[in-house]
Structures are given as C-alpha cells and as structure tokens.
C-alpha positions as a printed Julia matrix, in Angstrom:
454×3 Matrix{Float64}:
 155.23  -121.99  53.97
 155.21  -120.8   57.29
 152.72  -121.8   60.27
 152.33  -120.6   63.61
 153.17  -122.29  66.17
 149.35  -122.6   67.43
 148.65  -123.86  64.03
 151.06  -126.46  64.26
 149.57  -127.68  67.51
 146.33  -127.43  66.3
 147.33  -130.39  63.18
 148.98  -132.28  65.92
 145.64  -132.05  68.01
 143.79  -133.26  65.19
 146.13  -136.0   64.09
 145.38  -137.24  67.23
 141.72  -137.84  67.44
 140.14  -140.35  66.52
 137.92  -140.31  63.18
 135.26  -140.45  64.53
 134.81  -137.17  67.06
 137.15  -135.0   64.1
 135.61  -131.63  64.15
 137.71  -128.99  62.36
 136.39  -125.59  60.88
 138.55  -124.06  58.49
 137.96  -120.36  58.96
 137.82  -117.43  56.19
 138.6   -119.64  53.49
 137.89  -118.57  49.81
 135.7   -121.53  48.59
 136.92  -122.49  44.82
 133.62  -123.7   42.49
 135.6   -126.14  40.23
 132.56  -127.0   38.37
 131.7   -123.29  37.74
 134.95  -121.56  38.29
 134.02  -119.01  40.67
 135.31  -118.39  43.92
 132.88  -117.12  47.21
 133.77  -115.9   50.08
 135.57  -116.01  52.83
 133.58  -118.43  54.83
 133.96  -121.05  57.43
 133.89  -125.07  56.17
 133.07  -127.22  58.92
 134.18  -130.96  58.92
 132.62  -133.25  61.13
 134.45  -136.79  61.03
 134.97  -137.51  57.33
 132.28  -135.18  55.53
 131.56  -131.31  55.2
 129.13  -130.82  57.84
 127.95  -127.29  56.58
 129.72  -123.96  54.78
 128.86  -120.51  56.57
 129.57  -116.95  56.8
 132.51  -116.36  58.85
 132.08  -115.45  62.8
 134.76  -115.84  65.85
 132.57  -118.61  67.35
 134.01  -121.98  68.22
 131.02  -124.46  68.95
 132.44  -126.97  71.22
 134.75  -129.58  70.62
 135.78  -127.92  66.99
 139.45  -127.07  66.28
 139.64  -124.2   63.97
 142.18  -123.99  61.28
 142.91  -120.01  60.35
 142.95  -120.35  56.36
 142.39  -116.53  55.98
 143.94  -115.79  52.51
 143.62  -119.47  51.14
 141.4   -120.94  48.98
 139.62  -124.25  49.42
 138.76  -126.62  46.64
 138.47  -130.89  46.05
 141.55  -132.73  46.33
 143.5   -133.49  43.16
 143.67  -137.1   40.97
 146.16  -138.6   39.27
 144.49  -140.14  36.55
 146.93  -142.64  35.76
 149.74  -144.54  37.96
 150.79  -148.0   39.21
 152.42  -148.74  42.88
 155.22  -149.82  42.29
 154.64  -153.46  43.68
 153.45  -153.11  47.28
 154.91  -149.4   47.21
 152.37  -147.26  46.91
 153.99  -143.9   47.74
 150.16  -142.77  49.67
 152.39  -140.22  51.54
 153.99  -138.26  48.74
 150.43  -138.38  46.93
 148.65  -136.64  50.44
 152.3   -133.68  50.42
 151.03  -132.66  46.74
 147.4   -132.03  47.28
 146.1   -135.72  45.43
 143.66  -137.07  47.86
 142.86  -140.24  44.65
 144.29  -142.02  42.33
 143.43  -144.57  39.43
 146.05  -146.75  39.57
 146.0   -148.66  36.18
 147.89  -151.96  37.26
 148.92  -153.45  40.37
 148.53  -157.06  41.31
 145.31  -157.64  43.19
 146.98  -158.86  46.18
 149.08  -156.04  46.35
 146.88  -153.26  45.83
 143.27  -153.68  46.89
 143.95  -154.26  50.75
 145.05  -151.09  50.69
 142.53  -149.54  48.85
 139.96  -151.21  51.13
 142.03  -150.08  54.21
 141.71  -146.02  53.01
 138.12  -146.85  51.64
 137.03  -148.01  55.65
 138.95  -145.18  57.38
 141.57  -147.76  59.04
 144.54  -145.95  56.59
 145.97  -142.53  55.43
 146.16  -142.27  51.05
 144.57  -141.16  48.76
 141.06  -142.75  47.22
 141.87  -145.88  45.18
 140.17  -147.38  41.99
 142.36  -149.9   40.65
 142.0   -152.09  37.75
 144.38  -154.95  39.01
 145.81  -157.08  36.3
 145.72  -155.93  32.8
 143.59  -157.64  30.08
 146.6   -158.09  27.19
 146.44  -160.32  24.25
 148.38  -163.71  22.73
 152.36  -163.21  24.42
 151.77  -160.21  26.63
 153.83  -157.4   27.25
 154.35  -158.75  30.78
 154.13  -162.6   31.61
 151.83  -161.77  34.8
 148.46  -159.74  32.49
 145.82  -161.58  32.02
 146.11  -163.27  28.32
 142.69  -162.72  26.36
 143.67  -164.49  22.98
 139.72  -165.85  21.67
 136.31  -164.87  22.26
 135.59  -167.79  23.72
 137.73  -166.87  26.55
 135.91  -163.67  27.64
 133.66  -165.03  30.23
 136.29  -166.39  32.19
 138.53  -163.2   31.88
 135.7   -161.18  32.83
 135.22  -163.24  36.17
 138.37  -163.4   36.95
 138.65  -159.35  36.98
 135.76  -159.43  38.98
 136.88  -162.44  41.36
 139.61  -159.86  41.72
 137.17  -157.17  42.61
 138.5   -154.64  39.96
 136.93  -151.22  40.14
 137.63  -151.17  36.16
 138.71  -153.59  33.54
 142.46  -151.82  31.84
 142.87  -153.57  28.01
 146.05  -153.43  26.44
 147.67  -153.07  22.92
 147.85  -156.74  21.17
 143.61  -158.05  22.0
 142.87  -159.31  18.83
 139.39  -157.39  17.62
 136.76  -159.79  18.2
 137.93  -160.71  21.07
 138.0   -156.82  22.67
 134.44  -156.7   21.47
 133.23  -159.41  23.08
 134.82  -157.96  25.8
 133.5   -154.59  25.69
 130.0   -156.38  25.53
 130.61  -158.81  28.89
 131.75  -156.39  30.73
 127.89  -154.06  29.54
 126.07  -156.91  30.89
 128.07  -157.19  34.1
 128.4   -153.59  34.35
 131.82  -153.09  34.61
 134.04  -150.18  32.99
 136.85  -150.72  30.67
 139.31  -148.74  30.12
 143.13  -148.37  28.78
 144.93  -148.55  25.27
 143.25  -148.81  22.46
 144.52  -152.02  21.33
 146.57  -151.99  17.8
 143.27  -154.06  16.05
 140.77  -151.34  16.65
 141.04  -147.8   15.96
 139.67  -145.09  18.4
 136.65  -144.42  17.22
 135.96  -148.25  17.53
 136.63  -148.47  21.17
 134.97  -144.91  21.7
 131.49  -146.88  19.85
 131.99  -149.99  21.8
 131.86  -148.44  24.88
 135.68  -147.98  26.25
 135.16  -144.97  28.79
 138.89  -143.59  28.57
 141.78  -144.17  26.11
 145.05  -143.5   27.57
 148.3   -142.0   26.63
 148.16  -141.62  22.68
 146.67  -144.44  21.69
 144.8   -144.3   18.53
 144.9   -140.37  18.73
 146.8   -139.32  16.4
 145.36  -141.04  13.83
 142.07  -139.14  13.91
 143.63  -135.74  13.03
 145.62  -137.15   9.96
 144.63  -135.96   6.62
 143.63  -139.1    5.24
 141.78  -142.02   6.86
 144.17  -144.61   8.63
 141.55  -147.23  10.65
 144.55  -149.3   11.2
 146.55  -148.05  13.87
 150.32  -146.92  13.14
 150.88  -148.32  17.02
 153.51  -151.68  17.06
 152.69  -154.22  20.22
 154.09  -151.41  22.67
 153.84  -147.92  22.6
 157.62  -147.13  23.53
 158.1   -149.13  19.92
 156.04  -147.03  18.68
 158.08  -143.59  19.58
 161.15  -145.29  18.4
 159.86  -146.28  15.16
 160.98  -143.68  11.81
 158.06  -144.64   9.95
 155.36  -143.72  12.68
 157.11  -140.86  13.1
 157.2   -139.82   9.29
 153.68  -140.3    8.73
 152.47  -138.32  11.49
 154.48  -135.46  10.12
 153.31  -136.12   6.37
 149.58  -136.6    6.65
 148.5   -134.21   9.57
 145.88  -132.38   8.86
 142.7   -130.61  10.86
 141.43  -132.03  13.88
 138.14  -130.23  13.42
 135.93  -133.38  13.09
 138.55  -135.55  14.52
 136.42  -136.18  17.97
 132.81  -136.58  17.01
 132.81  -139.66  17.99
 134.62  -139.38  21.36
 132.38  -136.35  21.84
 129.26  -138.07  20.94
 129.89  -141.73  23.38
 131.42  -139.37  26.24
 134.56  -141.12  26.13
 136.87  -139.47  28.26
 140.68  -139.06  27.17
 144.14  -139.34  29.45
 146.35  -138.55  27.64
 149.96  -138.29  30.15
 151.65  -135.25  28.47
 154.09  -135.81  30.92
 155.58  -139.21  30.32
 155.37  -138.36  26.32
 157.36  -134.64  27.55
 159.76  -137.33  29.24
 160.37  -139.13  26.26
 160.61  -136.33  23.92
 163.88  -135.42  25.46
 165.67  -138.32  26.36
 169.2   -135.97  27.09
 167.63  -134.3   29.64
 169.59  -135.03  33.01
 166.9   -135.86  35.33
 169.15  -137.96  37.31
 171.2   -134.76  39.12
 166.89  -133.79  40.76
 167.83  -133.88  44.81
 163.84  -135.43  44.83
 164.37  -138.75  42.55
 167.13  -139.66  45.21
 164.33  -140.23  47.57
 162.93  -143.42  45.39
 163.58  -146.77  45.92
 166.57  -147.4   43.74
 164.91  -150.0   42.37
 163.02  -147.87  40.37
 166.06  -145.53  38.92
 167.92  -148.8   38.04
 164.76  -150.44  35.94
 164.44  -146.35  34.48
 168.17  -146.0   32.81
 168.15  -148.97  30.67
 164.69  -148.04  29.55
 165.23  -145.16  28.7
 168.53  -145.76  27.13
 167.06  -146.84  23.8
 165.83  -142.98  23.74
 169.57  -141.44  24.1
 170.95  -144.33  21.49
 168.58  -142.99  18.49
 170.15  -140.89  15.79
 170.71  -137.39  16.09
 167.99  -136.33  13.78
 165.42  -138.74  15.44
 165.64  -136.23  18.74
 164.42  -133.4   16.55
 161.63  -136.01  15.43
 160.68  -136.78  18.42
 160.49  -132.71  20.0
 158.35  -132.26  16.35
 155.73  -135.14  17.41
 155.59  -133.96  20.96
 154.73  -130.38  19.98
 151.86  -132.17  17.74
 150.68  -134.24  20.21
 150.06  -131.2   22.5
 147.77  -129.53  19.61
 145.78  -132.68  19.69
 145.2   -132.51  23.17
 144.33  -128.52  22.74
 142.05  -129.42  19.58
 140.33  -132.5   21.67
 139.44  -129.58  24.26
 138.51  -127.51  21.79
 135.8   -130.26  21.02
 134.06  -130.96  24.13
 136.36  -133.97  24.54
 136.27  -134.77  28.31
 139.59  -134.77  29.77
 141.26  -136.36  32.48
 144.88  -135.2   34.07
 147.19  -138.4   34.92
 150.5   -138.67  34.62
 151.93  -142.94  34.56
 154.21  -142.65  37.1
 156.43  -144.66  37.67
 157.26  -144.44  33.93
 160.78  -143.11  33.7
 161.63  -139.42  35.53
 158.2   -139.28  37.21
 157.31  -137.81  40.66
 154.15  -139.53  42.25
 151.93  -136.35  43.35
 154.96  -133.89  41.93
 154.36  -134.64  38.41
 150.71  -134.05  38.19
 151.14  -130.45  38.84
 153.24  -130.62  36.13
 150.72  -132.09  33.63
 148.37  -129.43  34.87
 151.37  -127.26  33.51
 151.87  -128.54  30.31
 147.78  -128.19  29.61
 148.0   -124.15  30.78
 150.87  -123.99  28.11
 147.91  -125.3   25.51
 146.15  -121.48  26.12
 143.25  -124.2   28.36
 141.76  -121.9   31.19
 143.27  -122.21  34.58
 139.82  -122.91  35.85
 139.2   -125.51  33.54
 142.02  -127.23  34.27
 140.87  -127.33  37.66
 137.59  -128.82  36.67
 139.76  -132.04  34.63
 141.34  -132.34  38.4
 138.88  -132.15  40.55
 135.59  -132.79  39.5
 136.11  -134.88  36.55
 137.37  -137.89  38.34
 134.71  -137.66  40.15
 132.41  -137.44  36.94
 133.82  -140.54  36.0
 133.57  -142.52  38.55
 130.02  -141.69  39.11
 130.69  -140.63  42.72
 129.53  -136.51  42.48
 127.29  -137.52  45.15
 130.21  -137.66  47.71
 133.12  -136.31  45.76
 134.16  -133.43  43.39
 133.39  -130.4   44.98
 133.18  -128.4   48.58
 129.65  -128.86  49.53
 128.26  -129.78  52.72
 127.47  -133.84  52.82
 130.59  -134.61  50.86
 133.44  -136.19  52.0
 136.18  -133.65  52.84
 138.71  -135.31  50.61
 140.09  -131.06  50.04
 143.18  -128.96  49.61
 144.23  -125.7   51.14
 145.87  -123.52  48.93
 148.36  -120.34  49.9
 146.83  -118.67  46.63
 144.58  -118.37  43.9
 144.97  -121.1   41.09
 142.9   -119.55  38.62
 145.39  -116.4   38.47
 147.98  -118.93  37.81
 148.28  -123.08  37.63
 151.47  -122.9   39.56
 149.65  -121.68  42.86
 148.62  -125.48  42.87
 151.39  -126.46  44.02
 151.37  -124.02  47.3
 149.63  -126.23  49.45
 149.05  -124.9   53.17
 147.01  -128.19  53.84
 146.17  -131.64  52.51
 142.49  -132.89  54.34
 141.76  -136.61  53.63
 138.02  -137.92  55.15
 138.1   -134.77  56.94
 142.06  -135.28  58.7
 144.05  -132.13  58.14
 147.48  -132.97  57.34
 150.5   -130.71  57.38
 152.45  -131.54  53.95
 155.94  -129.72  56.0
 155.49  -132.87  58.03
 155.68  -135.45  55.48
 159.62  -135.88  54.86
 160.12  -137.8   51.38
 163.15  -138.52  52.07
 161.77  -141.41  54.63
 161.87  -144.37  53.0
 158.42  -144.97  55.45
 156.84  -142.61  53.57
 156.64  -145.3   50.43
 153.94  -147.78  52.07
C-alpha cells in the first residue's frame, strides 16, 4: 500500500489531537451498504470526534479545523468482528486486531480482572482496541475443563452463579460442555429474569434445539450441529466433556459419516428462536490437517512464545492419530462446511469468529480467513459482509450506534483499497483502520513489537 507523503502527515496530525476536537473528512469514498449490499457514491464522510457527523456529495471544500483523508478509489464500510476469541491472559493483542480492519471483538473468556479494565478503558475513549463484550469466566459443570470456570453442578446453585457473572459485570453469560440439564435450564431462566444473554457450547445434556428453545442466543463452534442434519434423530449429543475429544474420537467420527442425511428441516428451530450460530471454520480447518507446517509462517514468530509452546503439545494428539483417521477428519471437515452452507441456506443467522488463540490462529489475520472459507461455501460476498459487520451489531442490540456508515454512528470503519463484493480477499487491503473516529495507518503498526500485544 502506498501513501503520500501528505497523507502520512495528515494520520500523524490526527494521531495527535485530542478526541475530542478530531475532525477528519474522508473524501470520494465509495460508501459500502452492508445491510443492503449496495455501494453509493463517491462522497465525503465527515467524523467529528468519535461519530459520523454527516455523509455528502463530494466538493474541494475544507470547513475549518477538518483534516481530509483522500480515499478516492476506496470503499468505506463498518469495522469488522471477531466473533469469538480470548486474550491470552492480560494480552490482548488490541493492535494486531486495529492492522486487520476489526474495530470489536467478543472475547468468550478472560478473567474479569484481566479483561474488563480494558474494555472499560476503549469503551470511555482513554484506550486504542477494538469494542469489547466479554463474558469473563465460563459457566462449566461438576470438574471443569479448567480449575478457574465457574462450577454450576445443581440448580440450587444458579442464583449465586448468576450474581457472580454479574458482580463480574459480564456483557454475556458463556456455558460450557458438562452443565448437567436442569441445571442449564434454570440457568437459561435466571439469566431471562435478570436479562442477561447466554451464550457458548451447547452443553453434552441438551441438544441444540433445546438450548435454541430455552433461549441460548449463539451456539459456538459445532456444538450440537451436526446432529440436526443426521438421518435419524440423535437428542443426545455424540460430543464427550471436550470438543477436541470429540474430533479424536472414531466413533463420532463414524456416525457422522453413516447417518448424514438432509439438512432441509435441520434449523427450524434455530430459525424460528433467532438463535444465531458461530461456528469457527477456521479452528475446525486447523484441526482437520494437523501435518500442516504452520510453524515455518514468518507472522506466528511475532507471538509470545508462550502461546506456540502451549499449541505443539496440543496439537500433537492430532499428528499421533492413525493414518486413516487424517482422511476422517478432511471427510468431517468438508461436512461440516455443508452444514454451515445449508444453515445459510435456512435463514440461520450467522456470525464470523474465529477462537484464536486456539492452535495456528492469527488474532485479526484469521478472520479474513473465515470470511474465506464461507466465500468457498458459494455465500455472496456481500453477505458475508453483512455476518461481519452488521450482525454483531444485530446481536448486541447496538444498530443504534454501530453496524453501518450513517451519520450519528460511531465511526468504528475501515478503508478499503478495493471492492469486497467483487472479491472477499479485497478485505484484507486495508488503506485505513478508524476507531471512535481516529484514523490509524495499519503500515504503522509493526507486529513484530512485542508492545503491540497489550
């Protein structure tokens, strides 16, 4: 990407100022509609501090004290999510979210302490990132995964679960794999009277369409997924304690393979509660090939090696299977992508996320690679735009201030050198990243900086 150097000075200008007196324009810009998939234009967006102030038909004025950004040629649309990560600890990798064009995140788990200063921090302006819901600790069941969730093991326990999320002030509950049923239901109906959303696996004593009826707005990964498309009815999930398990196991394997079937009807019931699905291609791409040689990419060098180190043994389990297991696996990942393209197929909302900092993951890199894997599905460009952009946004129940380029929102945008509706990989041609309305340079941010993990 090349800038001039006026352009250059310009960002500089603007990284300057304070928040508060920020006036940019961003001149003959194509305006992307994500929500209708049309494009207008050029025109000029104006940001004043953190929100679009007003979008007009392009002139050569400069009102006073407004720094104008040439974008003529680009294209203008909402700032990406990533559906579904974790910090890693009180890494939170903010700057190599802002170089890919993902101005928010749901981060799934983090502990409190860890994550929501900094959340708060963004939220108030004092802090560069990304927008932050976080869920906190997760909800597991008796002997969790990790000795640190929150252990829900009896109904009677819900109340004081549920207050302790919110004594944590979670944005969103996250359940896990071994709740025992009546337990998860009592938590799905605490957490209606307190208004608060769950969301996560779909633990191994419900099936989908039970969480989907109780009122759990996403499921994650491929929890409980599957299952609906099978030829027969399985309520019980084929999922062990932990999904990786799962993968590993011959059995799950074989009867996905024997008894799949249509997905026609699979999704009513998703359809019909809105429950929105995440389903992390990516990570299940990841461990669908566990020979892959990730390890010789110039960009995972620039992690903490912390992370690498707790990655190889992990995955390690993947490389040991049999032979014939590989072939298993590539077979289940191809079927797990038809789900996703038969779940889109029926009005199933979608949501793009991608778990980092599960094994060979990128934070901000790798969602442009889920976005990749969906165009391979035959999904529209533009409506994988939409799942991006504005559905975040629709979930969250923030449209008011998010999810599109309107004037009164916040400018939480990216610049783009071309047109992603011609093709998905133009989203990852970002001239600009603009985060409550400060234009950032992404040439600037150098990942190799071990600063750049705060």
């Amino acid at each position: 990407m090349q800038h001039t150097t006026r352009t250059l000075l310009i960002l500089l200008c603007i990284a300057a100022m304070p928040a508060f007196a920020q006036q940019t324009i961003l001149r003959k810009v194509q305006v992307i509609d994500n929500v209708q998939g049309t494009i207008s234009g050029p025109a000029d967006v104006y940001i004043s501090g953190a929100e679009i102030e007003k979008i007009t038909q392009p002139t050569n004025d400069t009102p006073a004290g407004y720094t104008v950004v040439d974008c003529s040629g680009k294209y203008v649309l909402p700032g990406f999510w990533d559906m579904h990560v974790h910090s890693w600890w009180d890494k939170h990798f903010l700057d190599w979210y802002l170089k890919f064009g993902v101005t928010g995140i749901r981060n799934m788990f983090t502990p409190p302490a860890m994550l929501f200063p900094v959340r708060d921090s963004i939220r108030a302006g004092l802090k560069n990132g990304p927008l932050i819901y976080g869920a906190g600790m997760i909800v597991d069941g008796p002997d969790p995964a990790f000795s640190i969730y929150y252990s829900l093991t009896d109904v009677s326990e819900v109340d004081s679960i549920v207050q302790r999320c919110l004594d944590d002030k979670v944005d969103f509950i996250k359940v896990y794999d071994a709740i025992p049923k009546e337990a998860y239901l009592g938590l799905m109906q605490k957490a209606r009277e307190v208004q608060i959303p769950v969301c996560g696996h779909v633990p191994v004593a419900v099936s989908a369409n039970e969480a989907a009826a109780a009122g759990q707005r996403s499921i994650e990964h491929m929890f409980g997924i599957p299952e609906l498309c099978l030829s027969h009815a399985i309520e019980d999930s084929l999922y062990f304690d932990h999904w990786f398990k799962s993968l590993l196991n011959p059995g799950y394997q074989q009867a996905l393979r024997e008894h799949a079937g249509t997905c026609d009807a699979a999704f009513e019931v998703l359809q019909k509660h809105n429950t929105y699905w995440c389903p992390t291609l990516v990570i299940h791409d990841v461990v669908s090939h566990p020979l892959s040689n990730h390890a010789s990419d110039t960009a995972f060098s620039w992690l903490p090696s912390d992370i690498v180190d707790y990655w190889k043994p992990y995955m390690e389990q993947f490389r040991q299977l049999p032979e014939p297991t590989y072939a298993d696996l590539e077979q289940n990942f191809e079927y797990y992508k038809q789900i996703v393209k038969a779940a889109y197929a029926a009005g199933v909302p979608l949501l793009i996320g991608t778990d980092f900092p599960n094994p060979w993951l990128l934070p901000g890199m790798s969602l442009h690679d889920e976005m990749g894997l969906f165009a391979t599905l035959g999904i529209p460009n533009k409506d994988i735009i939409r799942m991006a952009t504005y559905h975040p946004a629709e979930y969250f129940g923030i449209t008011a201030q998010y999810g599109s380029v309107k004037a009164q929102k916040i400018a939480n945008l990216v610049v783009l050198e071309a047109n992603p509706f011609e093709d998905i990989r133009n989203t990852r041609k970002i001239a600009y990243t603009i985060v409550q309305g400060k234009v950032l340079d992404p040439d600037t941010i150098d990942l190799a900086d071990p600063n750049h993990h705060r």
